[in-house]
C-alpha positions in Angstrom: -3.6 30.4 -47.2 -3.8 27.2 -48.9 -1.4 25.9 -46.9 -3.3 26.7 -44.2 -6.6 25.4 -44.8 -4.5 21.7 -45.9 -2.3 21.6 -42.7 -5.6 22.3 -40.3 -7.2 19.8 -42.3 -4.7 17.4 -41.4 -4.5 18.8 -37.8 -7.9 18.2 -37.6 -7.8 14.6 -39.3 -5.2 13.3 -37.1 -6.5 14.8 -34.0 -9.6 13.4 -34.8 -8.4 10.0 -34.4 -7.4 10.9 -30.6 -10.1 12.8 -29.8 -11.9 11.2 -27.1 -15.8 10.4 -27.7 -17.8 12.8 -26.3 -21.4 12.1 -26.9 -22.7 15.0 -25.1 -22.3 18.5 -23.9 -21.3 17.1 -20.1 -18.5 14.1 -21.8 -16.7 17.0 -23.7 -16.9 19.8 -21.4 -15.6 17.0 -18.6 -12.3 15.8 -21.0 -12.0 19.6 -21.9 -11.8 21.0 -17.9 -9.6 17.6 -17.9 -6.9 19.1 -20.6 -7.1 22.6 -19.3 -6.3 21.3 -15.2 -3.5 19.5 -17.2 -2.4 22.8 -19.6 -2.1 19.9 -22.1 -3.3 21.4 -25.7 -3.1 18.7 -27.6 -5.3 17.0 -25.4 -7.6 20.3 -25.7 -7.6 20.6 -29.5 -8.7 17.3 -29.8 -11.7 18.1 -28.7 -12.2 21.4 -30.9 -14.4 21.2 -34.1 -12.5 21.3 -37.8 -13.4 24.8 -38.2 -12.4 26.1 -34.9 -8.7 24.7 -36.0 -9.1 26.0 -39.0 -8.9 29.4 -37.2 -6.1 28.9 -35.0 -4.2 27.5 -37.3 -4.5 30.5 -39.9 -4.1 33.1 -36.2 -0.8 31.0 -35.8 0.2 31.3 -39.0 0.0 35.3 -38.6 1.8 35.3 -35.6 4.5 33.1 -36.6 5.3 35.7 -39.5 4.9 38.5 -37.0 7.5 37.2 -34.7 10.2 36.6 -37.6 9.7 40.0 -38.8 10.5 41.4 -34.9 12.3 38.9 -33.0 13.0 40.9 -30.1 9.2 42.0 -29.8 6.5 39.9 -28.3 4.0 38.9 -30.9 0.1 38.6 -30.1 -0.2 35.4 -29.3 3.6 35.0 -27.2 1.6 33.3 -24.5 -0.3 30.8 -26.4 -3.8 30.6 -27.6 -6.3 31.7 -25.0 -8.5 28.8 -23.9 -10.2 30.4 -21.1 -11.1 33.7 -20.0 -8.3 34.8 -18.0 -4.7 34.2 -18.1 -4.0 32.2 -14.7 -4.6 28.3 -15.1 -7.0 27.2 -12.1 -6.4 24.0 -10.2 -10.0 23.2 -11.0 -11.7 23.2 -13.9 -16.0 21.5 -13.3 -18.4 20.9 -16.5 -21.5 22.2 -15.5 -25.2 23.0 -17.3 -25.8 22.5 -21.0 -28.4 24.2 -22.4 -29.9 24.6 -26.3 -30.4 28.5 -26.9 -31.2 29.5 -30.3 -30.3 26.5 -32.4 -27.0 26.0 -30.6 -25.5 23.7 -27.6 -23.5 25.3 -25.1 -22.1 24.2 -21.9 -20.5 26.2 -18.7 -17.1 25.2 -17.4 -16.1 26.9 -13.7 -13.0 27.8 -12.9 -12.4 27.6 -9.5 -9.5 28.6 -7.2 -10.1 26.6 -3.9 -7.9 29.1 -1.8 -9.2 32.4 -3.4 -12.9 32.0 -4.4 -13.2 36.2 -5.6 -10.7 35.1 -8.4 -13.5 31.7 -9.6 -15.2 32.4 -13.5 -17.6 30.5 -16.1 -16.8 30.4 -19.2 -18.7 28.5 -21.8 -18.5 26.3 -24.6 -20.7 26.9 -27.7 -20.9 23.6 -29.3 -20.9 21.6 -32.7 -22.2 18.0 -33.7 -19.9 16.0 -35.5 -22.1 12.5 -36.4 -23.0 11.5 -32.3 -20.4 13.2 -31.1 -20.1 17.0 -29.8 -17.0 19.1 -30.1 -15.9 22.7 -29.4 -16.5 25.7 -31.9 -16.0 28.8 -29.8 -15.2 29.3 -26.0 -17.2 32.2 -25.1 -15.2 33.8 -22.0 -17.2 35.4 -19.2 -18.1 39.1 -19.7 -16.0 41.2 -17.7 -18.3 43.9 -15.8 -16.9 46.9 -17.6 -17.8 45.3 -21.1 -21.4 44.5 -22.9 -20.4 41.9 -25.7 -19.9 38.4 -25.9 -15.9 37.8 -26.5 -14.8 34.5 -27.4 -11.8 32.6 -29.0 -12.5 33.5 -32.3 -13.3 37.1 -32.1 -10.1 37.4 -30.1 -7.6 35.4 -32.6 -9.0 37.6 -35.2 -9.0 41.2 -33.2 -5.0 39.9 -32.1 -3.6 41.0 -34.9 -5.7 44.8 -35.0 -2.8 45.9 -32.5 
């Protein structure tokens, strides 16, 4: 575990350095709809807060051990870590409204498929200040109609590995 918490510090430190500045809710949600068009993560988890990579990092960790111990078996995470709501990447990601609820920034991102509008979702990102800049700590997907709780990233990294 102490492993863990040192290599996401590092993680975090050296992704820090490349993270572009995002000095408020509609800069980071605009470089983050940026990565995701691109499916390029390290772009992505530049942009997430220390703790936030904390927790993927340790939900890696996990999975990693799970897939040595069954080779042949798909492990929870086998298709990477969940950045948005549903599996298929859009061709168009759009930052939209921030809003302060509660003592915490969030800001919607819309999915959009320009060919098949029925398939389009919001998710949002709840965000963190990190000196003037903003950076991720949750994604909170959109609720799907047959469900009543918020799920986000971190409640499903952790609820993975409950299979």
């Amino acid at each position: 575990m102490q492993k863990t918490v040192i290599a996401a510090a590092a993680f975090a430190l050296l992704m820090g350095n490349a993270a572009p500045a995002a000095e408020t809710p509609q800069e980071l949600a605009e470089a983050f709809c940026a990565a995701r068009v691109q499916d390029n993560e390290k772009q992505v988890r530049a942009l997430l807060s220390p703790a936030l990579l904390k927790v993927i990092a340790e939900a890696e960790e996990r999975n990693d051990a799970i897939a040595k111990a069954a080779p042949g078996d798909k492990p929870p995470l086998g298709d990477g870590i969940p950045y948005q709501g549903f599996p298929d990447r859009a061709p168009v990601c759009k930052a939209g409204q921030s809003s302060e609820l509660a003592g915490r920034m969030e800001v919607t991102v819309r999915y959009e498929f320009p060919d098949t509008p029925a398939a389009n979702w919001t998710d949002r990102l709840l965000l963190v200040q990190s000196g003037t800049d903003f950076l991720i700590d949750d994604i909170l997907f959109q609720i799907p109609a047959n469900h009543t709780e918020e799920i986000g990233l971190r409640s499903v990294l952790f609820n993975a590995f409950d299979q």
